[in-house]
C-alpha positions as a Markdown table, in Angstrom:
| # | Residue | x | y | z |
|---|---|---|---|---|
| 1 | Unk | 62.4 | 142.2 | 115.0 |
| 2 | Unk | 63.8 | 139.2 | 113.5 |
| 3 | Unk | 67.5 | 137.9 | 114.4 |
| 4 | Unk | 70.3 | 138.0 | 112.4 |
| 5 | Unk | 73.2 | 135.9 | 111.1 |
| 6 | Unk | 76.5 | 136.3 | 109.6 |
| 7 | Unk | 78.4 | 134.1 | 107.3 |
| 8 | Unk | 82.0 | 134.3 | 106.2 |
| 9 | Unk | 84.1 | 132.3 | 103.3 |
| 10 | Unk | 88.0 | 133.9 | 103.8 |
| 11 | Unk | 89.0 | 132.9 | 100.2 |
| 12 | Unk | 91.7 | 135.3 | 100.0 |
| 13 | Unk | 92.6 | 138.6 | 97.8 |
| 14 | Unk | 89.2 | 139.5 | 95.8 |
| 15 | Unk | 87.7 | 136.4 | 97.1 |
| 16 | Unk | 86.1 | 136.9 | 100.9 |
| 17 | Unk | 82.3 | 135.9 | 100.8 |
| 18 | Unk | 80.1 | 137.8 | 103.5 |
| 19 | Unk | 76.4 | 137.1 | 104.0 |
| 20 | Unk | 73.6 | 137.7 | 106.7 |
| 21 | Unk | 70.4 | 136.3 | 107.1 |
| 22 | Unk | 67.5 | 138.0 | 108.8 |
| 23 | Unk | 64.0 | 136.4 | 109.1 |
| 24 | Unk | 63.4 | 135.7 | 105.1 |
| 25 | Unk | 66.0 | 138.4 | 103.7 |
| 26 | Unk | 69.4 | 137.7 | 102.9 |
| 27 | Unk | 72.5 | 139.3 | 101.4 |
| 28 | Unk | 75.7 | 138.1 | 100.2 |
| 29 | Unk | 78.5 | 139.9 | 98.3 |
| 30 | Unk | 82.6 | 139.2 | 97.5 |
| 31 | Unk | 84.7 | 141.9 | 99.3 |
| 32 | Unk | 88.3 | 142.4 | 98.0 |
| 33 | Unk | 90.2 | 142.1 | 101.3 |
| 34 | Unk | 89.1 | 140.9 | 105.2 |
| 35 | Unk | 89.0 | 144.7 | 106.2 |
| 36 | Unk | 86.5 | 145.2 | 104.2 |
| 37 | Unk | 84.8 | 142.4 | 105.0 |
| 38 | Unk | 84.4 | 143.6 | 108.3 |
| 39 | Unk | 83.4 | 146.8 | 107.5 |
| 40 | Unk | 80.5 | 145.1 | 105.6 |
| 41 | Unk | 79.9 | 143.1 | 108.1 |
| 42 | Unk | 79.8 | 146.1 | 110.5 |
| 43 | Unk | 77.6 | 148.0 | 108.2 |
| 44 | Unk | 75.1 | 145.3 | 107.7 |
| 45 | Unk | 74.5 | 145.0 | 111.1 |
| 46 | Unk | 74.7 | 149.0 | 112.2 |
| 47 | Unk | 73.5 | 149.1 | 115.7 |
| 48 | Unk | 72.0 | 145.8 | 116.2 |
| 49 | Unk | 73.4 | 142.9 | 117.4 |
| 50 | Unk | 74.2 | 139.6 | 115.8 |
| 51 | Unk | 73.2 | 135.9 | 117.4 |
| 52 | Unk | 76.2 | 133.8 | 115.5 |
| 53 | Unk | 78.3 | 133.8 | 113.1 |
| 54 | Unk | 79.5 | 130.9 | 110.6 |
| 55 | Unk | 82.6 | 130.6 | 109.1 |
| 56 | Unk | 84.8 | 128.9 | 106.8 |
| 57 | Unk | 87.8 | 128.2 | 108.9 |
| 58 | Unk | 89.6 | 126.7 | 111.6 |
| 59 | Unk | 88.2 | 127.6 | 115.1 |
| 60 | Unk | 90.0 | 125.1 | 116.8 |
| 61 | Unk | 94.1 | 123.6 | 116.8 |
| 62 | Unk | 95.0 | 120.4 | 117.2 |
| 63 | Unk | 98.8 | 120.2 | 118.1 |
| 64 | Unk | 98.7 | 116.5 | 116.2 |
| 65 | Unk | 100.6 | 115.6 | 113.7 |
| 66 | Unk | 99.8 | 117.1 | 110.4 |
| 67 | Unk | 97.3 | 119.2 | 112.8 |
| 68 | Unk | 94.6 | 116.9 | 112.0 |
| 69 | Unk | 91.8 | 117.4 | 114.3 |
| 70 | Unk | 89.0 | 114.9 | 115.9 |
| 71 | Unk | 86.6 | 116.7 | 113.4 |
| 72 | Unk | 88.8 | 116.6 | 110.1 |
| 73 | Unk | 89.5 | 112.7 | 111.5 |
| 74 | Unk | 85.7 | 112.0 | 111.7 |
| 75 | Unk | 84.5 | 114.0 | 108.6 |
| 76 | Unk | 86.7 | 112.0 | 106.5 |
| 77 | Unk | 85.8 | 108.8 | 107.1 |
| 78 | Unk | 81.7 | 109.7 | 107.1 |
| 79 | Unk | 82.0 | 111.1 | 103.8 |
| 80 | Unk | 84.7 | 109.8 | 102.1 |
| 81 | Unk | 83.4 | 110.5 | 98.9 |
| 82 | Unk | 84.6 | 114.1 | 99.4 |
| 83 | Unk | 87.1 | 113.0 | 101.9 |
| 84 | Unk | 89.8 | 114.8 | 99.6 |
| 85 | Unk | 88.3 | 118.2 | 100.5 |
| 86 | Unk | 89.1 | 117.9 | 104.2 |
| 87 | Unk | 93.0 | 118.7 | 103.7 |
| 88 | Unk | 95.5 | 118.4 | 106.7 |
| 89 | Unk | 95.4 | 121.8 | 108.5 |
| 90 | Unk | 99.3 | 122.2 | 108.6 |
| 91 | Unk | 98.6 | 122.3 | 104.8 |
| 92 | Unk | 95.7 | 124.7 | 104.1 |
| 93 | Unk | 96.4 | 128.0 | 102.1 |
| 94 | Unk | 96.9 | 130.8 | 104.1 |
| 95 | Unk | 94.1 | 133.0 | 103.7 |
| 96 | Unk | 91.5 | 130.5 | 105.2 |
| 97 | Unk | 93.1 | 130.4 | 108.4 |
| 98 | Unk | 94.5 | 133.9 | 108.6 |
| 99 | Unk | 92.0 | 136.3 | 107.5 |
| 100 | Unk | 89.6 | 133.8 | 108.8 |
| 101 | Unk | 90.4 | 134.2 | 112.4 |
| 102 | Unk | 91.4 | 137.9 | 111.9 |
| 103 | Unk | 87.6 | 138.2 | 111.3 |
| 104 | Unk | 86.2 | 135.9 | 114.3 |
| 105 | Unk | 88.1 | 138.6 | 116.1 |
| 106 | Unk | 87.3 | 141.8 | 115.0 |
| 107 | Unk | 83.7 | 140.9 | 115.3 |
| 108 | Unk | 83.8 | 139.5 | 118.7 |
| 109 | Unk | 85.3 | 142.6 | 119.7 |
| 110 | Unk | 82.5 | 144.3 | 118.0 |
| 111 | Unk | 80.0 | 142.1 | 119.8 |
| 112 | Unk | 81.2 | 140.1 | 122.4 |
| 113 | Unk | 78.5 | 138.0 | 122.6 |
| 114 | Unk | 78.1 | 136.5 | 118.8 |
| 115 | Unk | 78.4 | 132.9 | 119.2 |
| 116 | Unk | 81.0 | 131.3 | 116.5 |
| 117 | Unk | 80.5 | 128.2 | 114.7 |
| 118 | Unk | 82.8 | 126.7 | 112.2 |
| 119 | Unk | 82.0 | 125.6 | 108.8 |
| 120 | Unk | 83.2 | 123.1 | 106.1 |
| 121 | Unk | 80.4 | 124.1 | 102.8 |
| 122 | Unk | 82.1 | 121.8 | 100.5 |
| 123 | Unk | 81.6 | 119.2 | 102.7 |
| 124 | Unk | 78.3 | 120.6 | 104.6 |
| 125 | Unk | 76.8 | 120.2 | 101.0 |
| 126 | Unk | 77.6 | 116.7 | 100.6 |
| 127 | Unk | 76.1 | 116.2 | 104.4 |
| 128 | Unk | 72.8 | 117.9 | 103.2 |
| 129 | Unk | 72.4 | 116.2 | 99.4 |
| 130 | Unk | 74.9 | 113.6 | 98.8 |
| 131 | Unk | 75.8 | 115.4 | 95.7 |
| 132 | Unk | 79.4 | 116.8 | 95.1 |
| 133 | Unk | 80.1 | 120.3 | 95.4 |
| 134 | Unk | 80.3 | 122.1 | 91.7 |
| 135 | Unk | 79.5 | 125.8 | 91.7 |
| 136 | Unk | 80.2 | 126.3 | 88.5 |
| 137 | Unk | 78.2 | 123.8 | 86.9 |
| 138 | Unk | 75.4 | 123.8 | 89.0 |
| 139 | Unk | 74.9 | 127.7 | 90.7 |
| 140 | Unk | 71.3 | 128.0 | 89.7 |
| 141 | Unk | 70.4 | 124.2 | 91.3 |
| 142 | Unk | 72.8 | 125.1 | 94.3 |
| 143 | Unk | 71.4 | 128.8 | 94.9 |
| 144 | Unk | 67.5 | 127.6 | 95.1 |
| 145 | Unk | 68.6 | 124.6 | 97.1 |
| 146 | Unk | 70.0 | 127.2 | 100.3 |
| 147 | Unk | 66.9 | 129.3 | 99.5 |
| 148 | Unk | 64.7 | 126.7 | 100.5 |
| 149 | Unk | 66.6 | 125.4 | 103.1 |
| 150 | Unk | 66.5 | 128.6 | 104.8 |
| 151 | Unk | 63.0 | 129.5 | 103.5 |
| 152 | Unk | 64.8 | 132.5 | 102.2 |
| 153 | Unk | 63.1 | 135.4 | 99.7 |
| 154 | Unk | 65.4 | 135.7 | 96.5 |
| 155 | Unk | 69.2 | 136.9 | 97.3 |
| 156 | Unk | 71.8 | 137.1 | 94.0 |
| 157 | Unk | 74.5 | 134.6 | 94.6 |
| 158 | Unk | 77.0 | 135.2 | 91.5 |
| 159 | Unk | 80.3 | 133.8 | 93.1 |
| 160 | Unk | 80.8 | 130.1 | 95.2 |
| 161 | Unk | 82.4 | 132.4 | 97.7 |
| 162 | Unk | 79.1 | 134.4 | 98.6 |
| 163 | Unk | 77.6 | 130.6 | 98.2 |
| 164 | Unk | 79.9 | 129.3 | 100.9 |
| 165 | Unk | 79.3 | 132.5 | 103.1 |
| 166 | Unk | 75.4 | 132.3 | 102.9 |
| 167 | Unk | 75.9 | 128.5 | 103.5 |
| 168 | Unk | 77.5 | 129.5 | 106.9 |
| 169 | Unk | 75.1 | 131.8 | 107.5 |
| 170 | Unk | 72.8 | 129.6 | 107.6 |
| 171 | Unk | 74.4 | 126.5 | 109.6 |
| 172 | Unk | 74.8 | 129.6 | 112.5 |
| 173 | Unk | 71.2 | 130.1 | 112.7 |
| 174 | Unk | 70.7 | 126.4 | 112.5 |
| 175 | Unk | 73.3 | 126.4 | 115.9 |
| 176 | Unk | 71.9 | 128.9 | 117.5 |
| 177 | Unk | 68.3 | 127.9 | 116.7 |
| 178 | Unk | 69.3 | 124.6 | 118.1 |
| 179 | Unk | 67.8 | 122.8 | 114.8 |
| 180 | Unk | 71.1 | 121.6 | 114.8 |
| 181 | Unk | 72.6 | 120.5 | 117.8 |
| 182 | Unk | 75.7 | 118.1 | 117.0 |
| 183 | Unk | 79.2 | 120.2 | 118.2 |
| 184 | Unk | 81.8 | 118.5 | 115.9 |
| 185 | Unk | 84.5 | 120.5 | 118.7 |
| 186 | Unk | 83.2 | 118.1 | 121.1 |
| 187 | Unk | 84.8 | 114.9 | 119.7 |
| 188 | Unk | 87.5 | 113.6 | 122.2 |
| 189 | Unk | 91.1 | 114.1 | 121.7 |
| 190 | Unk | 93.7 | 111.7 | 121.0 |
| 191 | Unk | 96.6 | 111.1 | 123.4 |
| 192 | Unk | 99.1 | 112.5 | 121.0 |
| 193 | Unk | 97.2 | 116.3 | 120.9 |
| 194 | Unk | 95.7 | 118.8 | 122.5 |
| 195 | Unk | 92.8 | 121.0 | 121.1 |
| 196 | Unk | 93.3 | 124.6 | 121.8 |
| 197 | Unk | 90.7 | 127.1 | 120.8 |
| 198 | Unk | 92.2 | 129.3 | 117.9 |
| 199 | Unk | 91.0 | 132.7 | 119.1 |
| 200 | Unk | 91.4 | 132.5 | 123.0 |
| 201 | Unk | 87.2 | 131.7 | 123.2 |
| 202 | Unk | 85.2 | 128.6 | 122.5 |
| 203 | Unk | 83.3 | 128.1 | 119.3 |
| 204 | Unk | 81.3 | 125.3 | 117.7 |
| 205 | Unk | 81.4 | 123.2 | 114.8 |
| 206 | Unk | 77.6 | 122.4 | 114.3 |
| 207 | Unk | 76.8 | 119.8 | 112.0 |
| 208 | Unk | 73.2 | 118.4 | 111.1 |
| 209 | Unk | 73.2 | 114.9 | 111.7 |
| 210 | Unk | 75.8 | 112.4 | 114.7 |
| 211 | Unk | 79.2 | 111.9 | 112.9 |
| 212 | Unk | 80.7 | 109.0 | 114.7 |
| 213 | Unk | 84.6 | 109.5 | 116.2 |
| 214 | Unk | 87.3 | 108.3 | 113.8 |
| 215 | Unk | 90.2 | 106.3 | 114.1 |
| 216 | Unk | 93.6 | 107.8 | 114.4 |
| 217 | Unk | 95.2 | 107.7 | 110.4 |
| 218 | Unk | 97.3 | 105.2 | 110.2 |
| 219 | Unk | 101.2 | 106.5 | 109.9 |
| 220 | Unk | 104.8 | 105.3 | 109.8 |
| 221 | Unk | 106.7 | 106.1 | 112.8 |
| 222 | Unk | 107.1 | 109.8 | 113.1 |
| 223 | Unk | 106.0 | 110.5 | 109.8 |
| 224 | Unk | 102.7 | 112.1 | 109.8 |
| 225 | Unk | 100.1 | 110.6 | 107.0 |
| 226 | Unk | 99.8 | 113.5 | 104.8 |
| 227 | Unk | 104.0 | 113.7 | 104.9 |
| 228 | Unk | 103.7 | 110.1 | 103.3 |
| 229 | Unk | 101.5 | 111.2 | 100.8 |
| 230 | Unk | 103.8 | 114.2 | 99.7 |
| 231 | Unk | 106.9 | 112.1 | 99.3 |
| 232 | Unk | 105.2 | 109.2 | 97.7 |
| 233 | Unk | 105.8 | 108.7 | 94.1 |
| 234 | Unk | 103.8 | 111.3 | 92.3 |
| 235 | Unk | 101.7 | 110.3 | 89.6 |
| 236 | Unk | 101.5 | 111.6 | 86.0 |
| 237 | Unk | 98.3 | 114.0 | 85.7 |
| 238 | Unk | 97.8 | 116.4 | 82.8 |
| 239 | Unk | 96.6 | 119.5 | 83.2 |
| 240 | Unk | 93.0 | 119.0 | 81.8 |
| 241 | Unk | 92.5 | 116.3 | 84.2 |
| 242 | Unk | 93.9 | 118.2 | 87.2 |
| 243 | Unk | 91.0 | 120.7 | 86.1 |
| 244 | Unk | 88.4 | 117.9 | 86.3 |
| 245 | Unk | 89.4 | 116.7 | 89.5 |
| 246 | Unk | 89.8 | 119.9 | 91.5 |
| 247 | Unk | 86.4 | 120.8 | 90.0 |
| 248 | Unk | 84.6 | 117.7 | 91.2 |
| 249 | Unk | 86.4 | 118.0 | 94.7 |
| 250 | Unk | 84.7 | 121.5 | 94.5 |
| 251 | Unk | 87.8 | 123.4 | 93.8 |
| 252 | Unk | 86.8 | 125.5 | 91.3 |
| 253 | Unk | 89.0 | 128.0 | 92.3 |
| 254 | Unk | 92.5 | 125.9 | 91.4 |
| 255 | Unk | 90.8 | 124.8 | 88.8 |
| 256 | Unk | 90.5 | 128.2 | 87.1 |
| 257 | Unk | 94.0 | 129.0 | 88.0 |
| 258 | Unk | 95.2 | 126.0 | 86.4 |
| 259 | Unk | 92.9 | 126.5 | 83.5 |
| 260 | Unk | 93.5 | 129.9 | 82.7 |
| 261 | Unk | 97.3 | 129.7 | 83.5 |
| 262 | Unk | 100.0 | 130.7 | 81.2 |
| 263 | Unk | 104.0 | 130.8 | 81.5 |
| 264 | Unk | 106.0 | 133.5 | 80.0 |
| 265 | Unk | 106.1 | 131.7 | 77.0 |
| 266 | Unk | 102.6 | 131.6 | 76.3 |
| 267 | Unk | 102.5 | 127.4 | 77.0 |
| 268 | Unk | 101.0 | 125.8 | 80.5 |
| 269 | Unk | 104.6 | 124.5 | 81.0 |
| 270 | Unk | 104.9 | 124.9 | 84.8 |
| 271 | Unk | 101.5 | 125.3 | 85.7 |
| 272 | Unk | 101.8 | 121.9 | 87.6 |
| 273 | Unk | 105.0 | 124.1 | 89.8 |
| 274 | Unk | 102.7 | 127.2 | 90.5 |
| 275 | Unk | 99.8 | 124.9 | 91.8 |
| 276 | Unk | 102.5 | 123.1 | 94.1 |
| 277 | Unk | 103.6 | 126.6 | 95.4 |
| 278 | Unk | 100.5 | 128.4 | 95.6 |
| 279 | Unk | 98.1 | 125.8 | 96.8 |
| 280 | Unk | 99.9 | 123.0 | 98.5 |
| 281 | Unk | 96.8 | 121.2 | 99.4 |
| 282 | Unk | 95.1 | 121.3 | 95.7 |
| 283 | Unk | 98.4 | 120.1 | 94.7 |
| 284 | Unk | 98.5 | 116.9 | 97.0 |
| 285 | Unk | 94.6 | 116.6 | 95.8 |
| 286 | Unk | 95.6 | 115.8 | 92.3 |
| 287 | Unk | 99.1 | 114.3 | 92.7 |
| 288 | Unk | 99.3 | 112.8 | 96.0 |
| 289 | Unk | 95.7 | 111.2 | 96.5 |
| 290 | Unk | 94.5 | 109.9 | 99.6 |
| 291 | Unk | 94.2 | 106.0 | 99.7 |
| 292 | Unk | 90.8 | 105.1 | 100.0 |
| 293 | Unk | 88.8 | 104.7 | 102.7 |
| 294 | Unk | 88.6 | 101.4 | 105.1 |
């Protein structure tokens, strides 16, 4: 009997990937809430047990400013192409780190010894093909890609939510198969944090290839980087190109809301203010960007 492997993408209400992989076969699907991804989850496996289990969120605190971990640090400045994706943790929107570790949970209590790895598919993808992330554009190019990475028979992928799960599904086999054996987790702490493990147990953060430890980011005195960013002068962006940019940061999500927003009036007056209060981090992305790298 083969082994199996979960994946998880917490992308909030209507939006939770969940995927397994077992030998050739895989499955994704989009659940409306994180109960019922576990009951999938739960289902899927019946009375065997899982190896590992990827997931899109953060298995590990830093108590850093901004919250910025050793890993976001180092990601960052490997890939700064995509650097943009990797958004201070005391800024992420709540259903990646909520629902995401309500999950880790309820399956380790399930099966206490399913090995966790954390995942970043946005950025993983970059890792593996140097291309930027765009579901939308490119699902059918994307979907065969993961296939034949995982020398998987043919699964229906019709969400980048299911795409991110399967994604993580995969880089847990990859862990646990020790294919790929660089712990992100195990980059060393700066003076000014500690790292505490967000669910009371270790987990990983596999990556395929070394990512070299980052520099601290540069910040004024007591002012966290990311705090600088918010209260620097905010440049003028129209709502078509917020669209493109939160689509090539592989947003697609924002950039739907954005695109298919309209105020009582009918107009997209405001939809900059709903983006700011609904998704703090996508906001920054295309108002507050990052300086660039070096």
């Amino acid at each position: 009997m083969s082994t199996l492997y979960l994946g998880y993408d917490p992308g909030g209400n209507g939006n939770h990937g969940v995927a397994a992989i077992d030998g050739r076969q895989a499955w994704c699907d989009t659940m409306p809430t994180a109960k019922l991804a576990i009951d999938w989850f739960l289902q899927r496996c019946g009375d065997r047990e899982p190896t590992a289990l990827g997931i899109d969120t953060l298995t590990l605190w830093s108590t850093g400013p901004a919250g910025w971990r050793p890993a976001d640090r180092a990601l960052r400045a490997t890939y700064p192409t995509v650097r943009n994706s990797i958004a201070a943790p005391n800024l992420l929107y709540g259903a990646m780190p909520i629902n995401g570790i309500a999950v880790a949970l309820e399956l380790r209590k399930a099966f206490p010894k399913l090995r966790i790895t954390e995942t970043h598919p946005k950025v993983l993808y970059y890792a593996l093909t140097g291309l930027a992330y765009n579901f939308a554009h490119h699902r059918d190019q994307m979907v065969q890609k993961l296939l034949d990475w995982g020398a998987l028979d043919h699964c229906e992928v019709k969400k980048d939510h299911e795409w991110d799960a399967l994604l993580s599904a995969y880089a847990a086999r990859q862990w646990a198969t020790e294919k790929w054996q660089i712990d992100l987790h195990q980059l060393p702490a700066s003076a000014e944090e500690t790292l505490i493990p967000a669910h009371g147990t270790e987990a990983c953060y596999a990556w395929p290839t070394e990512v070299p430890q980052a520099p601290e980011h540069p910040r004024a005195p007591h002012m966290p980087r990311q705090d600088r960013e918010l209260n620097a002068p905010r440049r003028h962006v129209d709502w078509e190109s917020a669209v493109e940019i939160l689509n090539r940061a592989g947003h697609a999500d924002a950039a739907k809301q954005i695109a298919e927003y309209r105020s009582t009036n009918n107009t997209k007056w405001g939809w900059d203010g709903r983006l700011k209060k609904t998704n703090l981090a996508c906001w920054t992305l295309v108002f507050r960007p990052a300086a660039p790298a070096g």
